[in-house]
Rosetta silent file (secondary structure, phi, psi, omega in degrees, C-alpha in Angstrom):
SEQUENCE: XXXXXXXXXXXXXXXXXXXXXXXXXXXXXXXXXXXXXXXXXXXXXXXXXXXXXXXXXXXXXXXXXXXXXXXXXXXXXXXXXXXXXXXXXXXXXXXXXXXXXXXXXXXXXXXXXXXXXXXXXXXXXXXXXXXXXXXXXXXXXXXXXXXXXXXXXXXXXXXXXXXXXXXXXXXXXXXXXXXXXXXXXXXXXXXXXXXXXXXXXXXXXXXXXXXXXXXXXXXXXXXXXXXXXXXXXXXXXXXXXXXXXXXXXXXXXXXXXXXXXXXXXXXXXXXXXXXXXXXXXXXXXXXXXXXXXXXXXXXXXXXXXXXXXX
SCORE:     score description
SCORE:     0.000 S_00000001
   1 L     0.000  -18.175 -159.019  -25.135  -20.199   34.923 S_00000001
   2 H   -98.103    4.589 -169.616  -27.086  -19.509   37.899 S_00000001
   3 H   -76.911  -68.696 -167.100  -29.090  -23.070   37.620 S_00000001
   4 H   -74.111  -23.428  171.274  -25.694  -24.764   38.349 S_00000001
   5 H   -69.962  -22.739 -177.689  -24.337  -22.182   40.521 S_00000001
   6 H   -60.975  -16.601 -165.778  -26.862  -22.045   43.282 S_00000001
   7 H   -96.344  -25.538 -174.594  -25.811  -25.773   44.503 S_00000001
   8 H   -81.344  -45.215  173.701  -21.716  -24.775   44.240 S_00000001
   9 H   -67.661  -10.903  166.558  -22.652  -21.827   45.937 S_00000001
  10 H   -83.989  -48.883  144.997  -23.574  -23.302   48.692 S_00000001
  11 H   -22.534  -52.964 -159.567  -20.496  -25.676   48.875 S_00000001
  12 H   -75.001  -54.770  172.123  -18.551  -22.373   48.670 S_00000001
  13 H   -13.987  -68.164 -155.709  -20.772  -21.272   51.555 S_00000001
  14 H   -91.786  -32.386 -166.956  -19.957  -23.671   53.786 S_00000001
  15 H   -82.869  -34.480  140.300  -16.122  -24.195   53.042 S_00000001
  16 H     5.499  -86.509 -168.165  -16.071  -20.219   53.734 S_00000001
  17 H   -54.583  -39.175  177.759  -17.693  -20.199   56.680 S_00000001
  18 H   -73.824  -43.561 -165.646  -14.704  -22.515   58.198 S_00000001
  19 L  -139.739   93.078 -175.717  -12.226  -20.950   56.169 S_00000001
  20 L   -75.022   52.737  168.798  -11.912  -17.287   55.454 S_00000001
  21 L  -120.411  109.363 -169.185   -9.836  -17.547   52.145 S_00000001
  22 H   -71.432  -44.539  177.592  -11.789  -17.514   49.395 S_00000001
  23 H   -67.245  -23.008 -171.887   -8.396  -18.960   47.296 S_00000001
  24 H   -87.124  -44.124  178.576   -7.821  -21.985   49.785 S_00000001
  25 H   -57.450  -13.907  169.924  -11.607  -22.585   49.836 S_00000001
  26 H   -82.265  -20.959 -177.564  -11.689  -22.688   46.075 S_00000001
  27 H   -59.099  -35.504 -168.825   -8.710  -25.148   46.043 S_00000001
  28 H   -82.305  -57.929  159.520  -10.725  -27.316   48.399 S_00000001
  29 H   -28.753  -60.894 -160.915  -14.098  -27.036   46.207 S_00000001
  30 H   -77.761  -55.212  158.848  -12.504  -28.351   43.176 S_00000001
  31 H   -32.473  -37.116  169.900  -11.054  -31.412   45.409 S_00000001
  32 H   -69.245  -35.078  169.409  -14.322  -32.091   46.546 S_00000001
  33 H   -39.575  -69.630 -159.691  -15.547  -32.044   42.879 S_00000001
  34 H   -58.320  -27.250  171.116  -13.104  -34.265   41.506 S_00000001
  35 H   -62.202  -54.471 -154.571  -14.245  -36.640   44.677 S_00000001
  36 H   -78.972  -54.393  157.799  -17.742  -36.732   44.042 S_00000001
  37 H   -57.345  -10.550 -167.516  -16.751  -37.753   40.031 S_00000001
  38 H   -56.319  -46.030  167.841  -14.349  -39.937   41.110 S_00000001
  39 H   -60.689  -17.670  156.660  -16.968  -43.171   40.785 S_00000001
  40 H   -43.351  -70.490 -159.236  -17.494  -41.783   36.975 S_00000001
  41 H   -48.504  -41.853  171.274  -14.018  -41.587   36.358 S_00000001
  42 H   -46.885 -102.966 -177.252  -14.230  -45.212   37.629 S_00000001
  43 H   -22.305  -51.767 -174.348  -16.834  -46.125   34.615 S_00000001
  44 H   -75.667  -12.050  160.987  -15.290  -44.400   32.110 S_00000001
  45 H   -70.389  -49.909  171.669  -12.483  -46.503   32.732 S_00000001
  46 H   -43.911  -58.058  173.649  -13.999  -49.803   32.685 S_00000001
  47 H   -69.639   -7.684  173.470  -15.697  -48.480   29.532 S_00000001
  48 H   -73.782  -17.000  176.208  -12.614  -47.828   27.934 S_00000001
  49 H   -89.695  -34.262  164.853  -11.340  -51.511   28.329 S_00000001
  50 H   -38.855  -53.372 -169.627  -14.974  -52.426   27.105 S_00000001
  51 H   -66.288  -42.486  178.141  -14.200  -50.542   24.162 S_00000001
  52 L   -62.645  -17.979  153.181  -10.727  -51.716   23.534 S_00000001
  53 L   -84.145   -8.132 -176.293  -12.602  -55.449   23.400 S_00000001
  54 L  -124.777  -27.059  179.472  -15.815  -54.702   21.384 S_00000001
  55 H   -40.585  -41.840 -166.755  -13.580  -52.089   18.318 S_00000001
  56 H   -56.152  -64.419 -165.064  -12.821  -55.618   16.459 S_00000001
  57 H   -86.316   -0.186  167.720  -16.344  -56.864   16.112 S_00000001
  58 H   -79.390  -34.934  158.055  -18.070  -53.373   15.842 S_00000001
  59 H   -49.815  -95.205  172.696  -15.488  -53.038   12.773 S_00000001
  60 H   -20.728  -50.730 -150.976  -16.764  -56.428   11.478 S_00000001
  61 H   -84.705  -34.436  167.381  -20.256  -55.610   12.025 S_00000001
  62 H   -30.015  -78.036 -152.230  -19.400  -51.891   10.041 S_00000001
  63 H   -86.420    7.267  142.728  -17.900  -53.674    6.781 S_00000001
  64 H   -29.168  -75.851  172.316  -20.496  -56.309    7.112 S_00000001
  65 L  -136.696   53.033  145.409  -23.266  -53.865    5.943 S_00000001
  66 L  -162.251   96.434  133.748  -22.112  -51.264    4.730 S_00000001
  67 L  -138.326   48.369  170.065  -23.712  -50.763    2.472 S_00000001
  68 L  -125.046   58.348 -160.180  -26.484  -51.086    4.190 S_00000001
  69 H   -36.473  -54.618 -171.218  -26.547  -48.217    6.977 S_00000001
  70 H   -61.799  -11.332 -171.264  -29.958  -49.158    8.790 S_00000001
  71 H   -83.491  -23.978 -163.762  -29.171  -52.719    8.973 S_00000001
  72 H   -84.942  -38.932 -172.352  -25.516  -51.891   10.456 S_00000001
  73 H   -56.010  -50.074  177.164  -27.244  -49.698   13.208 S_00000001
  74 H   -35.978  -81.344  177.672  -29.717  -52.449   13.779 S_00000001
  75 H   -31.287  -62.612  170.469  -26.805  -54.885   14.423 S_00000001
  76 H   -52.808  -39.496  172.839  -24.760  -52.375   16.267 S_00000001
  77 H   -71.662  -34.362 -155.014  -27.297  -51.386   18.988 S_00000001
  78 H   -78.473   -9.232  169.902  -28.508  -55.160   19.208 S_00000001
  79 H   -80.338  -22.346  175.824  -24.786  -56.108   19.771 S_00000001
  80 H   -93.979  -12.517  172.623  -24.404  -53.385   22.871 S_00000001
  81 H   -64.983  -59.707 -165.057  -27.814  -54.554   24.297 S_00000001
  82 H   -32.092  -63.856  174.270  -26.292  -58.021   24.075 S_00000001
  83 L  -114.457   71.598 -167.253  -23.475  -56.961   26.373 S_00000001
  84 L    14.897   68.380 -178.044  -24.726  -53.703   28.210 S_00000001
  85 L  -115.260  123.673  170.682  -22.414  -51.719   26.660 S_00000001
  86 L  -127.996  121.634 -177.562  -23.017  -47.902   25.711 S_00000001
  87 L   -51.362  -18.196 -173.040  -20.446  -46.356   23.586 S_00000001
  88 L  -114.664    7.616  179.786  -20.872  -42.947   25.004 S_00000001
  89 L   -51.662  -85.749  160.614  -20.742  -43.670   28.764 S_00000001
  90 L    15.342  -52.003  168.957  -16.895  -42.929   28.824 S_00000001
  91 L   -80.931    6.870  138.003  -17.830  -39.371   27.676 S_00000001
  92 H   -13.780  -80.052 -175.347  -19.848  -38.887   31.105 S_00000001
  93 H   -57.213  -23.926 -144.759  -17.187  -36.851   33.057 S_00000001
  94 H   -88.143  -37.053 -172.361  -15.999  -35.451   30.211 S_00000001
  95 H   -63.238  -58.830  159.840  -19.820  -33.948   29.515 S_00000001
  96 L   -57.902   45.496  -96.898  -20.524  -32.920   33.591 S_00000001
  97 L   158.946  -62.348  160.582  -17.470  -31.097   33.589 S_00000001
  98 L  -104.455  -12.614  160.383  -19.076  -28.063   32.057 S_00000001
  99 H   -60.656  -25.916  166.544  -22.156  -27.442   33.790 S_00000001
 100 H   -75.819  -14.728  179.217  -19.663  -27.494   37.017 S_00000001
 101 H  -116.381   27.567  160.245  -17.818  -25.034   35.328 S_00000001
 102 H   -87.282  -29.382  174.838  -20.417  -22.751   34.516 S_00000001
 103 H   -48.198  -45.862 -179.885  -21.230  -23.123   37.945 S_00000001
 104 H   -79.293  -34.751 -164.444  -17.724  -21.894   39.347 S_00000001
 105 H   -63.919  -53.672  167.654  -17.769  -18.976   36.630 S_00000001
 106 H   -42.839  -55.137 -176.844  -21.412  -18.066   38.730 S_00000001
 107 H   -61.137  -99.222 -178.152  -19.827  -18.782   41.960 S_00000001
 108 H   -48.125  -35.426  166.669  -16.986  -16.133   41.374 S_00000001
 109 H   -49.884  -56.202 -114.471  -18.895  -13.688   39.480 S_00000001
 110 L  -137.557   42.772  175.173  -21.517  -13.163   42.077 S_00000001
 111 H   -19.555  -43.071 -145.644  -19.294  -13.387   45.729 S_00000001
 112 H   -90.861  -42.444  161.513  -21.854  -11.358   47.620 S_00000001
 113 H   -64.321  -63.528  163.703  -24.710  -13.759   46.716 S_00000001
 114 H   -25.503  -79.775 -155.009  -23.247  -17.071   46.857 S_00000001
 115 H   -79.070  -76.256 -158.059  -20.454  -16.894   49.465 S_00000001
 116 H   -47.984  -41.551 -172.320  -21.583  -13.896   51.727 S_00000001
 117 L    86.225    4.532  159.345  -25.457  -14.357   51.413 S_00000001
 118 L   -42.329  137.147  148.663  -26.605  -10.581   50.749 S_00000001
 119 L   -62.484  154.321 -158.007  -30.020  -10.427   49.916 S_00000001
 120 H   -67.031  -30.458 -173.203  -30.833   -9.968   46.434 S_00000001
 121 H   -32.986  -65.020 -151.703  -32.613   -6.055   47.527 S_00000001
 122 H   -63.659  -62.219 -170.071  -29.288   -4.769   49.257 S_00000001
 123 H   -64.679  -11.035  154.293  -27.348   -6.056   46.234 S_00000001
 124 H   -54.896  -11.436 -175.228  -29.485   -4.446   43.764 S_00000001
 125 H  -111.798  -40.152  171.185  -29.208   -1.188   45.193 S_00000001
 126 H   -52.625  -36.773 -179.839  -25.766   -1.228   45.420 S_00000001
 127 H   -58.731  -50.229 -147.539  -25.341   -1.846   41.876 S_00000001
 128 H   -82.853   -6.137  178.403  -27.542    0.740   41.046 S_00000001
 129 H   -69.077  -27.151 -158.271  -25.575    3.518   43.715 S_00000001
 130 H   -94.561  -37.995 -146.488  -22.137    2.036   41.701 S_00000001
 131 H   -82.219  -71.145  177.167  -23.633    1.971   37.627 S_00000001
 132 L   -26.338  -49.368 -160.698  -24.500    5.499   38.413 S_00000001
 133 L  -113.168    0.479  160.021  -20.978    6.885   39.128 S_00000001
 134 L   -83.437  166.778  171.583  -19.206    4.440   36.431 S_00000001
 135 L  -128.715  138.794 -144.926  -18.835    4.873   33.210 S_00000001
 136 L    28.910   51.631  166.789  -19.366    1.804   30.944 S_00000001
 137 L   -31.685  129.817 -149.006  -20.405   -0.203   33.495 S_00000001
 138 L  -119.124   99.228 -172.785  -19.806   -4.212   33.317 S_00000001
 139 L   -63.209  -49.193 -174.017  -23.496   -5.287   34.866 S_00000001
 140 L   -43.305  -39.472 -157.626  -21.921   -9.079   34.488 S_00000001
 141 L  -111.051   -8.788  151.276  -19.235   -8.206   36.907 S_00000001
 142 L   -27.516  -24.613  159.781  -21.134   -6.395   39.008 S_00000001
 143 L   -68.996  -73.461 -166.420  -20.175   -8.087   42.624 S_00000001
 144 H   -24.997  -66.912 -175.389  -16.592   -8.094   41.694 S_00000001
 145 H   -45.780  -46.577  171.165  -16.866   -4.032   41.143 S_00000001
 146 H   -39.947  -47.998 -157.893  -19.014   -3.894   44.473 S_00000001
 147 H   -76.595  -26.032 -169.005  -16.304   -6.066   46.627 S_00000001
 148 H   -75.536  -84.659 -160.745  -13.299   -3.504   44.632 S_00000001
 149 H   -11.373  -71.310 -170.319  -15.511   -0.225   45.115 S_00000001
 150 L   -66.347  -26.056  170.000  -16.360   -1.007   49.081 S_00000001
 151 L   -76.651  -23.108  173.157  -12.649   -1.766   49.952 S_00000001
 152 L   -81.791  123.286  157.001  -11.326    1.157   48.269 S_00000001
 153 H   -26.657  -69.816 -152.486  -11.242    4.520   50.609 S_00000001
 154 H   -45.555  -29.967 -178.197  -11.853    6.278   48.095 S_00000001
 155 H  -110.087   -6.690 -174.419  -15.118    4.925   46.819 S_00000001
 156 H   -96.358   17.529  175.260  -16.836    3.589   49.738 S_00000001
 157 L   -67.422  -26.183 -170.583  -18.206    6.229   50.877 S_00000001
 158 L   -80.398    3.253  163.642  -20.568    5.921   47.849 S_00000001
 159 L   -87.006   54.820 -171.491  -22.503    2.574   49.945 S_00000001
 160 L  -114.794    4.354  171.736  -23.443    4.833   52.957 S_00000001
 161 L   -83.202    7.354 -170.419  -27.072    4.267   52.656 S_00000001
 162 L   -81.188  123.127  155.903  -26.036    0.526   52.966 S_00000001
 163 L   -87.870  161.944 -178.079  -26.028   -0.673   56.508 S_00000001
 164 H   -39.673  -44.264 -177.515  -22.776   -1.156   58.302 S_00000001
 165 H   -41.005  -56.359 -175.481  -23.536   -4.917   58.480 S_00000001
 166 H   -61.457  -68.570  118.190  -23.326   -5.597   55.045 S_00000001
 167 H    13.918  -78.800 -168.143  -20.360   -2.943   54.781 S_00000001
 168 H   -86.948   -5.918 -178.749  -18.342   -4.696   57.084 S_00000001
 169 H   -85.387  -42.506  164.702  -19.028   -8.251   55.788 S_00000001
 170 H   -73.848  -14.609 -167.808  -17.723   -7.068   52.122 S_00000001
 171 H  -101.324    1.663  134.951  -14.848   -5.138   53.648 S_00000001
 172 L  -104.190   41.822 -164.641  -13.517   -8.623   55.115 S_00000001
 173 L  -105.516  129.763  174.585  -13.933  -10.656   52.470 S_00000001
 174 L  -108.321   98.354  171.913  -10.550  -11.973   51.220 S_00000001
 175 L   -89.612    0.690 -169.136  -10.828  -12.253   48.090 S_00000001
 176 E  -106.446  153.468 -178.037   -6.952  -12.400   47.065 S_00000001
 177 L  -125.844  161.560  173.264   -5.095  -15.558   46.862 S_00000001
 178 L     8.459   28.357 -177.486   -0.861  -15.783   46.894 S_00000001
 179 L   108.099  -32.321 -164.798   -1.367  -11.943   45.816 S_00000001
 180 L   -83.139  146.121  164.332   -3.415  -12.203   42.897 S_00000001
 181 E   -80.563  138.604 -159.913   -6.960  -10.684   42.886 S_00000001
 182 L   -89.991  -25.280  160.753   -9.262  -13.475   41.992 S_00000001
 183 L   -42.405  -29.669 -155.155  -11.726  -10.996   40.349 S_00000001
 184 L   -89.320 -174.774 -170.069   -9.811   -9.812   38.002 S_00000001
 185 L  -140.936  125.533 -143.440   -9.569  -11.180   34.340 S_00000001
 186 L   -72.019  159.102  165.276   -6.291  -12.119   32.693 S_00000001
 187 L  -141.696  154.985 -178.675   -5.223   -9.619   29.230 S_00000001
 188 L   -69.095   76.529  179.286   -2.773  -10.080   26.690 S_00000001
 189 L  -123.480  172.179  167.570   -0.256   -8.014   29.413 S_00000001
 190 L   -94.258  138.844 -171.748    3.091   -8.713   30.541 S_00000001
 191 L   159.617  155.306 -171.401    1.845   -9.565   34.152 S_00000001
 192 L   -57.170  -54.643 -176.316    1.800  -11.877   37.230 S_00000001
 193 H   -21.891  -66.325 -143.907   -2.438  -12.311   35.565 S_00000001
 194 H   -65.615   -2.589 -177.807   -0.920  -13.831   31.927 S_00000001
 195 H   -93.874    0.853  175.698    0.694  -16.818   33.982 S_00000001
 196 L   -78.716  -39.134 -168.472   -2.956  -18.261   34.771 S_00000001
 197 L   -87.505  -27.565 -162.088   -3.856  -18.932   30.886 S_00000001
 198 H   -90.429   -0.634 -169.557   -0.600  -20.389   30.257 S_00000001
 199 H  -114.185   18.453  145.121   -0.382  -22.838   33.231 S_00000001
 200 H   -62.397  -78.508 -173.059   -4.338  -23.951   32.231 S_00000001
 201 H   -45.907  -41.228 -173.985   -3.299  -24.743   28.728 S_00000001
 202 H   -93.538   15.163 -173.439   -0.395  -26.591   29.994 S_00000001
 203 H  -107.501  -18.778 -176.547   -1.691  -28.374   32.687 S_00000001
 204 H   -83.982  -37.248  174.866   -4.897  -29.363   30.208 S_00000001
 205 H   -49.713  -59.113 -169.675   -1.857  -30.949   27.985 S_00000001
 206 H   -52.454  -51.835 -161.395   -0.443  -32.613   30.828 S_00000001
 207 H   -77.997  -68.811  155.634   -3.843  -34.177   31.587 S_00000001
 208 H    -5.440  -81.343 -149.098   -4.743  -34.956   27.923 S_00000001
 209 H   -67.733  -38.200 -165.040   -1.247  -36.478   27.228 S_00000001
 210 H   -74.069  -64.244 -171.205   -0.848  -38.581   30.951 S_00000001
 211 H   -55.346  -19.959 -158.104   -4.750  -40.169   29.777 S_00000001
 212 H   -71.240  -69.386 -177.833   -3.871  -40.626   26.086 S_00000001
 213 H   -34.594  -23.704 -176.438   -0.792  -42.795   27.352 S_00000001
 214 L  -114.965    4.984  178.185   -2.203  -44.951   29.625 S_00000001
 215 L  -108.060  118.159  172.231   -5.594  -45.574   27.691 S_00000001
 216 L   -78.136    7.157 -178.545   -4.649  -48.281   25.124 S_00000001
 217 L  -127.638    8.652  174.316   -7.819  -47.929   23.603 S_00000001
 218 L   -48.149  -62.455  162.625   -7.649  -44.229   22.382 S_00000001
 219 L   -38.332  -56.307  178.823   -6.864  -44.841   18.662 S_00000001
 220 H   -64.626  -59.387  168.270   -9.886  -47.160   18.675 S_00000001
 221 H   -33.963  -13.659 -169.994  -12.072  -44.803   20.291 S_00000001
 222 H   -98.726  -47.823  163.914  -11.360  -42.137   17.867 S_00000001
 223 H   -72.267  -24.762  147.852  -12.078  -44.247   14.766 S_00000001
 224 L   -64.911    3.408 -165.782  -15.743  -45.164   16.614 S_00000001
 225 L    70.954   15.538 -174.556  -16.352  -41.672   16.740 S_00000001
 226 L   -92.245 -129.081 -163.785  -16.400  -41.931   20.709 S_00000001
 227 L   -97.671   51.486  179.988  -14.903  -39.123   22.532 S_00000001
 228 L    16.212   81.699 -167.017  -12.213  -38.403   20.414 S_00000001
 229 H   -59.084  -53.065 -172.005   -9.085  -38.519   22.808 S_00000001
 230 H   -53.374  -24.260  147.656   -6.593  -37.455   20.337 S_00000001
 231 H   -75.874  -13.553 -153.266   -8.198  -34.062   19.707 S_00000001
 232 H  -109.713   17.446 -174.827   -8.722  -33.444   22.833 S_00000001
 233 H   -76.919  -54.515  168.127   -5.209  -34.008   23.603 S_00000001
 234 H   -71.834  -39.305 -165.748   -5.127  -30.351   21.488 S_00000001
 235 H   -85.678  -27.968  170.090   -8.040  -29.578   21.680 S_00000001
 236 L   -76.331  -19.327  174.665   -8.496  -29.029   25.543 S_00000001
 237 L   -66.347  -45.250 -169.430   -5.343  -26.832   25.955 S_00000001
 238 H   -65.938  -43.203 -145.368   -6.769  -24.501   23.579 S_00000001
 239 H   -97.926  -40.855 -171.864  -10.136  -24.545   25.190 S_00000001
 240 H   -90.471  -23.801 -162.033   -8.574  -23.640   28.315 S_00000001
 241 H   -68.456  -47.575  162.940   -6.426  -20.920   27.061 S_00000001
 242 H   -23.186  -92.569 -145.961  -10.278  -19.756   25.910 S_00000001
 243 H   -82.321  -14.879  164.859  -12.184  -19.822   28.641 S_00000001
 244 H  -102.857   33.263  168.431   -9.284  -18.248   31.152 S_00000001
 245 H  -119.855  -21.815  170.089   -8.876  -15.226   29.227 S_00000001
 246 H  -124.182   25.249  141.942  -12.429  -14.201   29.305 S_00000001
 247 L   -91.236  140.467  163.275  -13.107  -15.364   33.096 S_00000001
 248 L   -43.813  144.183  168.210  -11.683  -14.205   36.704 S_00000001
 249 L   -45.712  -30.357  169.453   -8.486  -15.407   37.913 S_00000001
 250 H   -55.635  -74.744 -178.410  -10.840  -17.886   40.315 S_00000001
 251 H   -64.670    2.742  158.755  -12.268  -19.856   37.620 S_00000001
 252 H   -97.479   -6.871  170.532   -8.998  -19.940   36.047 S_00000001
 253 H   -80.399  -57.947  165.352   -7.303  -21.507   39.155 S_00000001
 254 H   -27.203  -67.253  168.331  -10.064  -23.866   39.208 S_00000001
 255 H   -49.143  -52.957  170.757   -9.218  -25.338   35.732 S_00000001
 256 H   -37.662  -53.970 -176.530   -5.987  -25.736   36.659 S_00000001
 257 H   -48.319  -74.762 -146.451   -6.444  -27.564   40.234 S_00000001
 258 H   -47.984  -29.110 -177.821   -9.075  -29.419   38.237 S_00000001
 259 H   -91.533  -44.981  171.973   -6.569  -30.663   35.546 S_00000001
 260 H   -35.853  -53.730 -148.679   -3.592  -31.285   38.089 S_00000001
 261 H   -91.944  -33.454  157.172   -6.379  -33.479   39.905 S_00000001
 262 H   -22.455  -76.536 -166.034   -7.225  -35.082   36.354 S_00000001
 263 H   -59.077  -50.840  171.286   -3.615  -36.124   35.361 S_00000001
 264 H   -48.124  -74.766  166.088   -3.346  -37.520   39.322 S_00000001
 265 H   -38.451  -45.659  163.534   -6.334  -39.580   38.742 S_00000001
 266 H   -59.136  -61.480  159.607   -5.648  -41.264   35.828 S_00000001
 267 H     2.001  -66.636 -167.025   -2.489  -42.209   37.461 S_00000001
 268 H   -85.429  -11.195 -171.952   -4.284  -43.800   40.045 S_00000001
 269 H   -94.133  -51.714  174.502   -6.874  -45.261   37.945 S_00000001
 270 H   -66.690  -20.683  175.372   -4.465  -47.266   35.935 S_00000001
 271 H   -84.595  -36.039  179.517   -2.961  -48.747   39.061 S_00000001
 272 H   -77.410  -42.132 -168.308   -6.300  -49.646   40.959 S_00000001
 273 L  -132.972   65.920 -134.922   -8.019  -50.278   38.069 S_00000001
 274 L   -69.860  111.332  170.370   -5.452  -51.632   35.097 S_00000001
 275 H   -18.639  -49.976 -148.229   -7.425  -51.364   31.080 S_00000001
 276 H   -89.923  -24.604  167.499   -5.583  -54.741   30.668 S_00000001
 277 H   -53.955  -95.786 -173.778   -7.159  -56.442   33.696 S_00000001
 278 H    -8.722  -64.324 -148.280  -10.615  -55.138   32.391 S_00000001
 279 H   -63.397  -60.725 -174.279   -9.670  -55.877   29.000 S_00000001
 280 H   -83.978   18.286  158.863   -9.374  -59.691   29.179 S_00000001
 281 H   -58.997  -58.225 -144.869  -12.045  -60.021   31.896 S_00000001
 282 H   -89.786  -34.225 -177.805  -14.521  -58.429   29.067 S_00000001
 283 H   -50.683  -66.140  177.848  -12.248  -60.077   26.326 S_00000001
 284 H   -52.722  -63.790  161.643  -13.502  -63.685   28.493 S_00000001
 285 H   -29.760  -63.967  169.670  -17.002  -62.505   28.568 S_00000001
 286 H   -46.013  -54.173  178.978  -17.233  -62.060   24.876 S_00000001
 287 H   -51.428  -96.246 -179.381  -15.859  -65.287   24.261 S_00000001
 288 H   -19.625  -58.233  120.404  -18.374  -67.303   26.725 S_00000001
 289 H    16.829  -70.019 -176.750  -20.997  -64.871   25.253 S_00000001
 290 H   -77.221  -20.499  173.426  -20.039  -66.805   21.609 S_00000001
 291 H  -100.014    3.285  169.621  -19.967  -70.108   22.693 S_00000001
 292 H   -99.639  -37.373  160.928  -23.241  -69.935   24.442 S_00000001
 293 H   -56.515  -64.646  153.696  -24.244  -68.837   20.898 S_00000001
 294 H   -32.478  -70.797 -164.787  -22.285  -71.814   19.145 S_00000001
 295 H   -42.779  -58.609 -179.502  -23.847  -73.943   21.600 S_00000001
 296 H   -76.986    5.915 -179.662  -27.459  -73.048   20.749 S_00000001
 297 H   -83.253  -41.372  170.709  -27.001  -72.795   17.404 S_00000001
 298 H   -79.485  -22.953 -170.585  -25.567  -76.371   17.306 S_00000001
 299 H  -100.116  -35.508  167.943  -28.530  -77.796   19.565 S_00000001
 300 H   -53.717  -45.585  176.943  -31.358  -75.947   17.193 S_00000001
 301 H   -65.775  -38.998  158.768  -29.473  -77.641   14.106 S_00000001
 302 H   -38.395  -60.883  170.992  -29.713  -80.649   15.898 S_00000001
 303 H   -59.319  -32.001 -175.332  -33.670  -80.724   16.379 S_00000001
 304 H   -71.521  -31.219 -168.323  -33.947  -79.688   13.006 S_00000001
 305 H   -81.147  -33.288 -165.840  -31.819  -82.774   11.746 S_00000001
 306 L   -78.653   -6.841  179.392  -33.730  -85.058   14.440 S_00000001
 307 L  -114.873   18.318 -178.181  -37.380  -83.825   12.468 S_00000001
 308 L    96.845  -29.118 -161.078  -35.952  -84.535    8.963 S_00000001
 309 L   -77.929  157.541  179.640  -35.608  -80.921    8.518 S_00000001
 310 L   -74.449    0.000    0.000  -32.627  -79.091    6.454 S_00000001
């Protein structure tokens, strides 16, 4: 996690430093993500009208040979060299997606490195003044416990070999967003927490359902094996319900933004850049593509007829 977090954390850093809400700055962080993919999202569109234009004759080239599997591969890659085409481009965002979110899980776990910039010493010693006077201690979660520990009266007295610098930098760190603490991690409770997993899963639905509908090329994708929309229609709700029940309330706010900003995109992606457009642009290409193949095919047969030959 901490490969991909050091570069987020610095992002975090900086939107911080301007703005000392750790909940607005994560809102803003995930916007910036979703910017910075935005020329993917862009590809994977394009490849989806590519796809919706190449499913006929990749089918044809399938029942062609097979029952001949190496010969159909043969055919199949030398038909996407022919027209630069890679079947798994499409899956691109969908793949970068989770190394950014191991990255945000790192990024909230670890506050005091990332946003604040303790040195690694001071936070090591805190841990080991806090481990000491806990019982089952959660070493993963270690910041989080630091940032509760030094804000509580009650406990911070146990940092006092800590200097005051450090001290006063965790004891204004706002770490709460619209009330909720972003540390904590949702349980099967009745609680404000349990409304985080359920507005993931349904916002991962939302996002799912709004792409399945406007990509006319789903069905086909799903019978090439390419990134199987239609599970993930199910399969991503589920996934999220997952991953914000055993994460902080941050990295479950994330998902969310991140799917809101999804379903918005697509949106916008079918008006600037419409599958159907694509689709007979690439639709024209093939064709021109086949008749430059007719053509030499007809001018070889020629020379052959002009030397006598069959």
């Amino acid at each position: 996690y901490e490969l991909f977090g050091t570069p987020l954390g610095w992002i975090m850093w900086l939107l911080y430093a301007v703005i000392k809400n750790y909940g607005i700055c994560l809102i803003l962080f995930t916007v910036i993500i979703k910017a910075a993919l935005f020329p993917l999202s862009i590809k994977q569109q394009k490849s989806s009208a590519k796809m919706a234009v190449f499913t006929p004759k990749m089918t044809e080239i399938q029942k062609k040979y097979a029952n001949n599997k190496q010969k159909q591969q043969e055919e199949l890659m030398k038909f996407y060299e022919e027209h630069g085409y890679n079947p798994m481009s499409g899956c691109l965002p969908l793949f970068i997606q989770f190394p950014i979110l191991f990255g945000v899980i790192d990024v909230v776990y670890k506050p005091l490195k990332h946003i604040l910039h303790i040195p690694s010493d001071v936070i090591n010693e805190m841990v080991d003044l806090l481990s000491g006077t806990v019982q089952n201690f959660n070493s993963y979660q270690a910041e989080l416990s630091i940032v509760s520990a030094v804000q509580n009266p009650d406990t911070i007295s146990l940092f006092s070999s800590i200097h005051p610098q450090y001290i006063d930098q965790i004891k204004n760190f706002d770490y709460n967003h619209f009330g909720l603490d972003l540390g904590l991690v949702p349980q099967m409770a009745f609680n404000w927490l349990l409304i985080i997993p359920i507005l993931s899963g349904l916002t991962a639905f939302l996002a799912s359902f709004i792409s399945m509908k406007m990509n006319p090329s789903a069905a086909q994708q799903d019978q090439q094996g390419g990134c199987m929309m239609k599970g993930m229609m199910f399969g991503m709700p589920i996934f999220s319900l997952f991953i914000t029940f055993s994460v902080p309330v941050g990295v479950g706010i994330y998902w969310i933004i991140s799917n809101i900003l999804a379903a918005v995109q697509t949106i916008i992606l079918n008006k600037l850049y419409s599958p159907a457009r694509y689709k007979e642009e690439y639709e024209r290409q093939l064709q021109e593509a086949e008749e430059k193949k007719r053509i030499e095919r007809e001018k070889r047969r020629r020379r052959k007829l002009a030397k006598g030959e069959e």
